[in-house]
C-alpha positions as a Python dict, from the first residue, in 0.01 Angstrom:
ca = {
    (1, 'X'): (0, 0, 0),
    (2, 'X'): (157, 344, -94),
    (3, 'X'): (207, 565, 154),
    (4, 'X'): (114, 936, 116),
    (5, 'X'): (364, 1220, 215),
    (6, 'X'): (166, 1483, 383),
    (7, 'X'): (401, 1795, 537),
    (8, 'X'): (286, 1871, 844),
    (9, 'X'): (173, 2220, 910),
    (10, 'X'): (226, 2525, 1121),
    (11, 'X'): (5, 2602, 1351),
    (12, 'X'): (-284, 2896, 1288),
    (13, 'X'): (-70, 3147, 1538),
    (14, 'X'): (217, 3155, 1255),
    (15, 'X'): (-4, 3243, 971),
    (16, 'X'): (87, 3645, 986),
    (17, 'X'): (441, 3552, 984),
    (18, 'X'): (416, 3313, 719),
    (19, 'X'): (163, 3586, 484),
    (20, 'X'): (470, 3807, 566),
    (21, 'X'): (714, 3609, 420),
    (22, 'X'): (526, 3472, 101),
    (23, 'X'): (399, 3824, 84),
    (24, 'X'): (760, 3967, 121),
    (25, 'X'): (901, 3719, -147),
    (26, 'X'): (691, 3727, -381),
    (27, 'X'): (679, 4104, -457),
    (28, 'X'): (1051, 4165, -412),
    (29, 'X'): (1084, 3899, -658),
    (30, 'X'): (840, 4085, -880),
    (31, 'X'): (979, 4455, -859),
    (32, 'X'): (1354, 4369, -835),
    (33, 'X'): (1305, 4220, -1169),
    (34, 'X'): (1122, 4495, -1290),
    (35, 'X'): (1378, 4777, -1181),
    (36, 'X'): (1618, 4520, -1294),
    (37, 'X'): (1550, 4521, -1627),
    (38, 'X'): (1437, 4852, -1709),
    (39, 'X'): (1773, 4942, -1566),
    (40, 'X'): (2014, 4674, -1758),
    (41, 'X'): (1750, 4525, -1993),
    (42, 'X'): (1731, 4181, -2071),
    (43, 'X'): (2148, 4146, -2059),
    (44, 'X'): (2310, 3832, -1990),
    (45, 'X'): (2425, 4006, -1698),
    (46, 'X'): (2033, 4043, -1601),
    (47, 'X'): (1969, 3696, -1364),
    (48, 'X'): (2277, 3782, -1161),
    (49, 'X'): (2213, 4135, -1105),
    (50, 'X'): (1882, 4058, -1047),
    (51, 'X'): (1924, 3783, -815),
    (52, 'X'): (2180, 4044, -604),
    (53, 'X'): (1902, 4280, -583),
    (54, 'X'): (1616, 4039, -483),
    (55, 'X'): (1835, 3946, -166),
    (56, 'X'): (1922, 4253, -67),
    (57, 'X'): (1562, 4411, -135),
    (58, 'X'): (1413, 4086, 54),
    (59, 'X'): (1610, 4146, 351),
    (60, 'X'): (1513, 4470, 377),
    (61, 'X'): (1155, 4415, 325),
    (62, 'X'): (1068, 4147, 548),
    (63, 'X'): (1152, 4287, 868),
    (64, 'X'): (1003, 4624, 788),
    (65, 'X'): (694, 4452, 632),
    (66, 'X'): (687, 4278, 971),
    (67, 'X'): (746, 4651, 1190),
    (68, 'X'): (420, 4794, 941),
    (69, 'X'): (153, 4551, 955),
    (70, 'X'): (9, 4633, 1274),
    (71, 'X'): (-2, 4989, 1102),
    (72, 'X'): (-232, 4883, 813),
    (73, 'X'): (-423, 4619, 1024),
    (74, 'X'): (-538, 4960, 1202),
    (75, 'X'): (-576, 5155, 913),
    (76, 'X'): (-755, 4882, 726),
    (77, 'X'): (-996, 4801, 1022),
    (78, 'X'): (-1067, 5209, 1041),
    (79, 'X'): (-1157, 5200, 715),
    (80, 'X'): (-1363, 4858, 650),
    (81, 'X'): (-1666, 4790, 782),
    (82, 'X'): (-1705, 4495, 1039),
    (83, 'X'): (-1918, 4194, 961),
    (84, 'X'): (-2220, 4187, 1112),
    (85, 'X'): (-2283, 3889, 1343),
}
């Protein structure tokens, strides 16, 4: 009988952390590549320039995405209405 691999997961209290971090990579990724390329074009020096400037954009994001989401949690709950129950 085959076994199925199933990854375990995190549990619920991690899941702002772990938005932060998909959130974090996924648009460095997205506008290093952009400012990458409209700065050397599509080079063959583009992947390693752009790869320099996704880690050091990433590091930089993550930990201040992580100091300004309490910020827009507030701002976003001033400005959305509350379900009604």
């Amino acid at each position: 009988m085959p076994s199925k691999f199933r990854p375990r997961r995190l549990p619920a209290r991690h899941a702002g952390l772990v938005s932060a971090l998909i959130l974090s990579i996924m648009m460095t990724f997205v506008v290093s590549a952009i400012a990458t390329a409209r700065s050397l074009g599509f080079s063959e020096a583009f992947p390693r320039a752009w790869m320099g400037a996704w880690a050091l954009s990433w590091v930089i994001a993550f930990p201040v995405l992580l100091m300004v989401l309490p910020v827009v949690r507030r701002i976003v709950a001033a400005i959305v209405e509350r379900p009604s129950a």
